[in-house]
N, C-alpha and C positions, 0 to 999 in steps of 0.2 A: 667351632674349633678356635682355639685359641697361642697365645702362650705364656710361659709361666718361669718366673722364676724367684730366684729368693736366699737368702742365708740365715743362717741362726748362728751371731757369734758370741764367746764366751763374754767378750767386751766392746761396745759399739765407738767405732772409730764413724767421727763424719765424714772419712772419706767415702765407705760403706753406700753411704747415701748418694755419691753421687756414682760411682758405679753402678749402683743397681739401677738407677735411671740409663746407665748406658746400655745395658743387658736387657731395658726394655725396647729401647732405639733397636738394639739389633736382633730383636725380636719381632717388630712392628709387622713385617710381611704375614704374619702369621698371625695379626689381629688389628689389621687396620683402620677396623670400625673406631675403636675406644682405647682408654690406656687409665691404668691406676695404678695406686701405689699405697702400701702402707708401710708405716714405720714405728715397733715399737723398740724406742731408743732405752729407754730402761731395762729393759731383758734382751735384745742383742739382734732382735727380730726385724729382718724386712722383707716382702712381698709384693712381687711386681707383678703385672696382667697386661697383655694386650688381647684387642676382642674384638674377635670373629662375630657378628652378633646373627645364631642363628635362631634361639629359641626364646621368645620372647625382646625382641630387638629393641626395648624402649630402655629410658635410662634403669627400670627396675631392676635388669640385668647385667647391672654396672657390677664389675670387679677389682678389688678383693670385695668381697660380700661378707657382712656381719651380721653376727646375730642383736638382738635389740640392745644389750649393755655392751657389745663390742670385746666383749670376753674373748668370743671367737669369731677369726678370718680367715677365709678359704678363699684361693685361686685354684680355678680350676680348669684344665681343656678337656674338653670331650664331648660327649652325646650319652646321656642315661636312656636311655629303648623303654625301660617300663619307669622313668619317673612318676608318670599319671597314673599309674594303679598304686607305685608308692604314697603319692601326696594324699591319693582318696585315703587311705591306710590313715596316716599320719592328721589328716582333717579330723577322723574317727577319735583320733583321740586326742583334739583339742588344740594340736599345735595349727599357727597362724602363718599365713602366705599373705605375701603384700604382692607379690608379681605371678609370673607364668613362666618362669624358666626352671630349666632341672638343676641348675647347681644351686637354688633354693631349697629343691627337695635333699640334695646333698646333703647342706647345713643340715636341715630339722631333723634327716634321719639320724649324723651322728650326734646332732641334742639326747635323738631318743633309744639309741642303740649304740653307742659309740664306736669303735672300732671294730665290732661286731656287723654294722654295717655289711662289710666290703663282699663278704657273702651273698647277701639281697640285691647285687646291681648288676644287673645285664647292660651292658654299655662298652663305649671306646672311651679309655680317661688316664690321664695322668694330674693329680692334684696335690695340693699342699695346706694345710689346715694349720691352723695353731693354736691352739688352747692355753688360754691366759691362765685358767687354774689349774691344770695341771704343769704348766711350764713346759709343753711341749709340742713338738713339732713330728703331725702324722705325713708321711709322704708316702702315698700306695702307685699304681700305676694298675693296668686294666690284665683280664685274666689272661689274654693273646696277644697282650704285645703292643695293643694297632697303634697308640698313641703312643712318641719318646720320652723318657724321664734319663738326665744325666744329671751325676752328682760329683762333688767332689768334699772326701773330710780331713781335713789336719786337726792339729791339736788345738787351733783356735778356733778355728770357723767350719762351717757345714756351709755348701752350696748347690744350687741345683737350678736347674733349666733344663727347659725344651730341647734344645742344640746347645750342642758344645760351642755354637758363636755366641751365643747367649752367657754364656761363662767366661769368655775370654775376660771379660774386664772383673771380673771376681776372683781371678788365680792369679798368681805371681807372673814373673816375667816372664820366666825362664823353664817355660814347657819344655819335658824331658819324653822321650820318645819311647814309646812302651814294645819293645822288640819282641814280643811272645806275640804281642796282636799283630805286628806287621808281617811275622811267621802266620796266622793264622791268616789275617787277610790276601797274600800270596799263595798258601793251601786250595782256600776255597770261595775267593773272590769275595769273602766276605768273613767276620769274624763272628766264631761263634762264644758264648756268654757275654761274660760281663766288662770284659773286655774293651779298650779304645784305643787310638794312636797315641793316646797321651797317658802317660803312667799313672796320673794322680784323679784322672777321673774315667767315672762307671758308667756302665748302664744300672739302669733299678730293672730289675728281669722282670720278665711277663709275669702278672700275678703273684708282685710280690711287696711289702710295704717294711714301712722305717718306721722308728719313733726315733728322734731327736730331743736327746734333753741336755742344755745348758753349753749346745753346741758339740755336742758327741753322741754317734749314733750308740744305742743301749737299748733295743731291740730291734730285730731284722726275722722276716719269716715271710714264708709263700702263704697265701690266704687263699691262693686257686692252685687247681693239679687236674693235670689233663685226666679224662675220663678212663684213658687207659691205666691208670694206676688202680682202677678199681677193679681188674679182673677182668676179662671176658665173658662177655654177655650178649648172644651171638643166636636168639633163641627165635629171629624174625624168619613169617615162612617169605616165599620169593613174592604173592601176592599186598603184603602187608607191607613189606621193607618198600614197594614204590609207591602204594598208595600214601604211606606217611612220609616219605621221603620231598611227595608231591605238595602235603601239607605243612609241612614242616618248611620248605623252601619259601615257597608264598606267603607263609605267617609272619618268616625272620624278612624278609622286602617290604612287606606293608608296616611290618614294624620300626623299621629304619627309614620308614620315608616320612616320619615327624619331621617335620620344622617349618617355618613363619617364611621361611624364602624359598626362592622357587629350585625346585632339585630338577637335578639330569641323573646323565647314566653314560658310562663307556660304552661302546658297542664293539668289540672288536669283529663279533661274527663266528668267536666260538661257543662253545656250549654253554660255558658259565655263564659270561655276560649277555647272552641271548637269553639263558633264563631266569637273570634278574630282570632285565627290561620286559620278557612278555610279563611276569607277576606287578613289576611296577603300572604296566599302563593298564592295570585292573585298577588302581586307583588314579591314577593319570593317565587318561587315553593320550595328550599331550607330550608327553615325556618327550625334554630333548634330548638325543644321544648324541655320542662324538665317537668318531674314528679318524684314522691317521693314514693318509698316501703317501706311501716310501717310495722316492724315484731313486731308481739306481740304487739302491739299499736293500737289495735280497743275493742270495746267495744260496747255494743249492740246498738243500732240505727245507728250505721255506718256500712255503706258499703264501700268494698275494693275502691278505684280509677283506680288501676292499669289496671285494666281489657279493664275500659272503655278509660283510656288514650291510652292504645296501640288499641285499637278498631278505634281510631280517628285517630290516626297516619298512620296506617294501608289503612283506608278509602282514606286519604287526600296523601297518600304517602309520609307525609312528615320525618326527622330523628327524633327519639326518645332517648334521654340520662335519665335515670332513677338514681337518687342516693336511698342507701340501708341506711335507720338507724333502728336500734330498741329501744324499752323502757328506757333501761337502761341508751345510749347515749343519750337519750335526758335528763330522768331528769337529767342526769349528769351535761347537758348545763344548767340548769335551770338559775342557778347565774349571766353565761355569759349572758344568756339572757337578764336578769334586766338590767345587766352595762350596754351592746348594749341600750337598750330604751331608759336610761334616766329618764325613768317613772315607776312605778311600777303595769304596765297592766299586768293581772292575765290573761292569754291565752297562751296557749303550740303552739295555731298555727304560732306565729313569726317565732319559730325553723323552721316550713315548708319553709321560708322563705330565710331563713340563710343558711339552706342545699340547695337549689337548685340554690339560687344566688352565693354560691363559685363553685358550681359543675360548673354553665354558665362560670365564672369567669376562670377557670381550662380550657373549651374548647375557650377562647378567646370570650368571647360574654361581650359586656358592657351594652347591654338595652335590656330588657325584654318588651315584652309584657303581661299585666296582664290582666284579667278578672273581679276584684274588680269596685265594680259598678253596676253590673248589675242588683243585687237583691233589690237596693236603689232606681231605675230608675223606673222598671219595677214589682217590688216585687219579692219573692220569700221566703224569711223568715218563717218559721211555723208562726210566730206572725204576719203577713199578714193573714193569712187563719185561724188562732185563732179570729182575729178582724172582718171577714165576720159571723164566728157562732155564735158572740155577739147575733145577730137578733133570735137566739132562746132563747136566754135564760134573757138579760137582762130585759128584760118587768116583772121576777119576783120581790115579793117587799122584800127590802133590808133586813130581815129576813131571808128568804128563800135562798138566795147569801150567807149571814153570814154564812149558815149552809152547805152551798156548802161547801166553804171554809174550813171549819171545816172538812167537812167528807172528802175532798182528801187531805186534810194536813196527816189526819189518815192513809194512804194506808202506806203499806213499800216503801220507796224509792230508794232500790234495785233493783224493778221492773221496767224497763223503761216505760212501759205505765203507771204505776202508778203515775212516775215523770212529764211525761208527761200531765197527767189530772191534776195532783199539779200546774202546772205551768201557765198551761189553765184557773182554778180556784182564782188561788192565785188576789186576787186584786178586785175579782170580785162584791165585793160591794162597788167599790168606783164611781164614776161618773166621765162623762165627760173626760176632758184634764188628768186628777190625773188616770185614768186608763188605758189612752192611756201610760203616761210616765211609770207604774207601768210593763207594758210589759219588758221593758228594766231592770228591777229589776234580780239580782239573788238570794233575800233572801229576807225574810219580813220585815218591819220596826221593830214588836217587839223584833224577834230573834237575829235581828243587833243589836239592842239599850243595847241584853245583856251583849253585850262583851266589853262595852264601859267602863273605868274606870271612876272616879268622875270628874277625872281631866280633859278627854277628854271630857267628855259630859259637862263641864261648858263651855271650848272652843266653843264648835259647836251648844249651846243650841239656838242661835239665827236666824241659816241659815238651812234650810233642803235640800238634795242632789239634789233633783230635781226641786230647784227653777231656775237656769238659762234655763231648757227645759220647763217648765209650762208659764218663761215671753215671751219664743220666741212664742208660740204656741198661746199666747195671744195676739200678735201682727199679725196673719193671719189672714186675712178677712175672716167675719165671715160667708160665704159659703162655706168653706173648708170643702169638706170631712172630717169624720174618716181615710178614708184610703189614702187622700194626706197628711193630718197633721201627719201620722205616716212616710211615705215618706216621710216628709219635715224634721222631727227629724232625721231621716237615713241621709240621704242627707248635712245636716248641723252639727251634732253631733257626729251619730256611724264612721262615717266616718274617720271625719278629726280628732276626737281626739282618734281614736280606729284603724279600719282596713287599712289608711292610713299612719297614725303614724307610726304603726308598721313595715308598708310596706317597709317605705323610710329607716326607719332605720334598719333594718335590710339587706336589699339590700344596703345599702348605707357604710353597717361594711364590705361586701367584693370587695368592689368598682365597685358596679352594680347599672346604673338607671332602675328604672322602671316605664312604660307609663302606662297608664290608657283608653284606647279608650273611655270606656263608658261612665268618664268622660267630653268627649270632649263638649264644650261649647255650636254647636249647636244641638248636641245629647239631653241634658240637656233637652234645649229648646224644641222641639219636642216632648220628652218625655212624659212634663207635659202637653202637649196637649192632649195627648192619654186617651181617655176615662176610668173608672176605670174599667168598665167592661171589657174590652180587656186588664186590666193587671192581674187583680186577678177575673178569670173567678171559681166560686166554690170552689173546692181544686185544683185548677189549677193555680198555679202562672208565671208569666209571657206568658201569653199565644198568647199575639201578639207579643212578641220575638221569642217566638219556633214555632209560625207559620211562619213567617218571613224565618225559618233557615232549613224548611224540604227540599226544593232543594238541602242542600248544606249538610246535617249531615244525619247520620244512625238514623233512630225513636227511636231506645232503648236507644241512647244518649240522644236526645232531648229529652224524657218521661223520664226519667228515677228516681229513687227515689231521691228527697233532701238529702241530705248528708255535713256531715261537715267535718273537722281535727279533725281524731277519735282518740288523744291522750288518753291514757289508764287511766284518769286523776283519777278516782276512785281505780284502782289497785294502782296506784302511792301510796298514800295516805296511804294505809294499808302496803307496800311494798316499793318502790326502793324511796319513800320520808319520810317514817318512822321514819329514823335516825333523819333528819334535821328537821325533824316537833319535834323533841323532843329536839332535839340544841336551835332552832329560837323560838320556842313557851312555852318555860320552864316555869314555875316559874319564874325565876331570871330574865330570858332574858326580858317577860314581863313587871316584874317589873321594872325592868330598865328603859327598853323603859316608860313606864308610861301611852300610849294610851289604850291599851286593860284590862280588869282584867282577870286573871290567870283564876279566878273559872268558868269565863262565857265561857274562848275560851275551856277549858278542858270539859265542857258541849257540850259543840259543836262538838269537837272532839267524846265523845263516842255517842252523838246522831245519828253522821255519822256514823260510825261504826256498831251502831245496826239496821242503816235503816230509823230510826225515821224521819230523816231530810235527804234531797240531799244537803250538805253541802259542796263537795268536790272543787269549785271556790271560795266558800269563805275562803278556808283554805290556798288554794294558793295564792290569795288575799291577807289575813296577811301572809304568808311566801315572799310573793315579798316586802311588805311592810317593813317589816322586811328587809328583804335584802337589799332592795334601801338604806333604812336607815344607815346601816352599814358600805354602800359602799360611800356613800354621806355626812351623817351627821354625823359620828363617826370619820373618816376616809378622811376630803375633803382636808389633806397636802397632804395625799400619794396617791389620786386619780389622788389631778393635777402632782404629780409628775410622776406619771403614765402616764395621758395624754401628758405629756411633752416632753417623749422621744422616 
């Protein structure tokens, strides 16, 4: 894993040159092995790499990478899963390997198939290529998401990186604040499409590439599309859906456990990560895993991990390294947090993230295996099993839902099962696609729309947060289940702009890659074959996975209760984030900022407080926003100077 960045301008200024060596500087955590550069100052091109060196780690995996006339330069991050069946391919007909790394196979394949490519690569990547003879610049990024590409284009210059800190020293001074994303990131703790806090730069969406010619993009297109777009095919009996399920898990882990340095594995002690670890130490009886001791950091619907991660380690014989934090350390990190993102995603579980990739990082491990996936694949969400009980209750008429509504908004929200029927309820007179997206909600439209000042709601009055998930969901064939169209939002959405995001980047701040098996491309595929009934059988989610895994795990794992990253996020609030909520959310500070009004967010506050509301993501929510803001737009001389050094 690596990182990457680069511009193509219409006309090459030398200052060009020395920024992009700064956008490597503040990229370096993310590839501290190596560093390169090229510059073609004649045509507008430059291209920067810092390097993770996982596959083939000698200088022959030095980047940018060329091919023998230096026509073409590729910077690339990621992991190609079948490079080696590609390069035998590509040996077959002559083309020549001087090393052993996959961003070699990269090159030769688009030597030999050009842009045609991106079809044939089962992989995690975001890369940039540039072709001297055609005078262009390919920018793709991977079909899930797992690795980030950010871009920015004006009428001179085209720019792009890993992280938006990666860009600061490529964009003008005077970052302007993109108000539709900070309405979405307040929505749903996270933003969905292409979206960022800064107006003039993008995401490149999962599975989807650029050309760049002479400094302006002139073509854009997805080159992958979830399995779901092809129909319903749903034809497996209950014995075949777990025996290939069982195949098909084991094939994507041993396939993802290539590389030259030595891998681990998360453990938390759920099902996923337990069932990449027992298929990993099929090839590594060794395998080290990691889990995390929260003291003082749960809170009622969580249950410990600890118990069941060392139960699996135990079971599977394999080693176990636990790091220790509690409450206080993490909201401490809170700050770091944000800067790590980039974005201003409202969730404590990155920090899980961040402590167990330096702790790998401290016993020499560079790539993690993860578990993330599973629940997108397969289900497992409360909002899975919320969407099968719709069948009792939606047949009421919309009266009678309004009043639902109304009466569990009423309960104290103190109460977890209270919060729980709230949450269950909330939306429930809406129809259709608008109630599927309202799952993903963690506040109601009215109560957001209070904290909203004038200024901000003139901004946002034209676009509503969940119009990019409502046009994709519009474009499935109109057989789709409820419960694949809520997969399909996971899969394309929570994923790559939420649990992925976080993933890379925070793994990527201690210079740790992390794999995805359940991602793996013909996992995917299989997946969406699998009947709904064998994924969310009742309250039983994933249930042709953990049939699939009883050979290989203890039952109280595979049964075991759902559970999240039980950060104490409601103690927080009245306690160890207290101080800062009254810094960041002032009056003045407010005012300042100009997006929220004082009276509504201090409403908010004592409603949480007394119960009235479960309020406490959305407080975090404007406190990151708040924060990003400070660190990024108040602040973007001494940020890149930061990055710089």
């Amino acid at each position: 894993m690596c990182g990457i960045a680069g511009f193509y301008a219409k006309q090459f200024d030398p200052e060009l040159e020395k920024h992009l060596r700064q956008a490597g500087t503040a990229l370096n955590h993310r590839g501290p092995d190596d560093r390169g550069c090229f510059l073609d100052r004649e045509n507008g091109i430059g291209l920067v790499h810092t390097r993770l060196a996982i596959q083939d780690p000698s200088s022959l995996g030095h980047q940018p990478m060329f091919n023998d006339d230096r026509s073409i330069a590729l910077t690339f991050n990621g992991e190609i899963y079948n490079f080696r069946e590609l390069r035998y391919e590509l040996e077959d007909k002559g083309l020549c390997f001087r090393g052993g790394s996959d961003t070699e196979v990269l090159l030769n394949l688009y030597i030999d198939e050009g842009v045609a490519m991106l079809s044939r690569l089962n992989g995690i990547f975001a890369f940039a290529l540039w072709d001297l003879s055609k005078r262009s610049l390919l920018i793709a990024r991977d079909a899930l998401g797992v690795k980030p590409l950010y871009y920015s284009a004006s009428p001179k210059i085209f720019t792009f990186a890993s992280e938006i800190k990666g860009l600061l020293n490529l964009l003008p001074d005077d970052l302007e604040l993109d108000h539709i994303a900070i309405q979405r990131y307040l929505t749903f703790l996270w933003c969905p499409d292409r979206e960022t806090p800064v107006k003039t730069v993008h995401k490149l969406l999962p599975g989807e590439a650029l050309l760049v010619t002479e400094g302006q993009i002139t073509q854009q297109w997805q080159w992958y599309r979830l399995p779901v777009f092809r129909g319903p095919n749903q034809n497996l009996d209950e014995r075949h859906a777990i025996q290939n399920t069982e195949q098909k898990v084991r094939t994507a882990v041993h396939r993802q456990m290539i590389s030259d340095v030595p891998v681990g594995a998360f453990l938390s002690g759920g099902l996923d990560s337990s069932a990449v670890v027992a298929f990993a130490r099929e090839q590594n009886p060794n395998i080290c895993c990691f889990t995390i001791e929260s003291t003082n950091c749960k809170e009622d619907g969580f249950i410990d991990d600890l118990p069941y991660a060392r139960s699996v380690a135990n079971y599977l014989n394999v080693p176990l390294e636990v790091v220790h934090v509690d409450a206080k350390r993490m909201a401490d990190d809170l700050q770091a947090m944000v800067a790590h993102l980039d974005e201003p995603l409202a969730d404590p579980a990155p920090l899980n993230v961040l402590y167990i990739s330096r702790l790998a990082r401290e016993h020499g491990i560079k790539v993690l295996l993860s578990g993330a996936g599973g629940d997108d694949l397969f289900t497992g969400y409360r909002r899975h099993y919320a969407l099968m009980l719709e069948r009792f209750w939606s047949w009421l008429p919309s009266s009678m839902l309004s009043k639902l509504e109304i009466l569990s908004s009423s309960l104290n929200q103190k109460n977890y099962f209270f919060r729980r029927l709230k949450k269950f309820f909330d939306g429930a007179a809406l129809e259709g696609d608008a109630r599927l997206v309202n799952y993903f909600r963690w506040i109601n439209r009215i109560d957001l729309e209070s904290l909203y000042s004038p200024e901000f709601r003139k901004e946002i009055q034209q676009v509503q947060p969940e119009d990019p998930m409502l046009t994709f969901l519009n474009e499935l064939p109109s057989k789709t289940s409820r419960l694949e169209r809520m997969l399909a939002l996971e899969q394309r959405f929570f994923l790559s702009d939420h649990n992925l995001n976080y993933t890379d980047k925070m793994s990527m701040a201690t210079g740790v890659e992390v794999r995805v098996p359940f991602l793996d491309l013909d996992l995917v595929d299989f997946a969406a074959c699998i009947p709904n009934s064998f994924k969310q059988r009742g309250s039983e989610g994933k249930w042709v996975l953990k049939k699939a895994m009883e050979s290989y795990l203890p039952h109280k794992v595979i049964y075991r209760p759902k559970t999240g990253f039980g950060a104490p996020l409601r103690h927080w609030m009245r306690n160890e984030l207290r101080e800062l909520l009254g810094d960041l959310l002032s009056e003045e500070s407010l005012n300042k900022r100009g997006l929220f009004d004082p009276i509504g967010v201090q409403r908010l506050i004592t409603s949480n407080d007394a119960g009235r509301l479960d309020a406490s993501y959305t407080l975090l929510s404007l406190l990151c926003i708040e924060i990003w803001c400070r660190h990024f737009i108040d602040s973007p001389n001494l940020a890149r100077k930061q990055y710089s050094h």
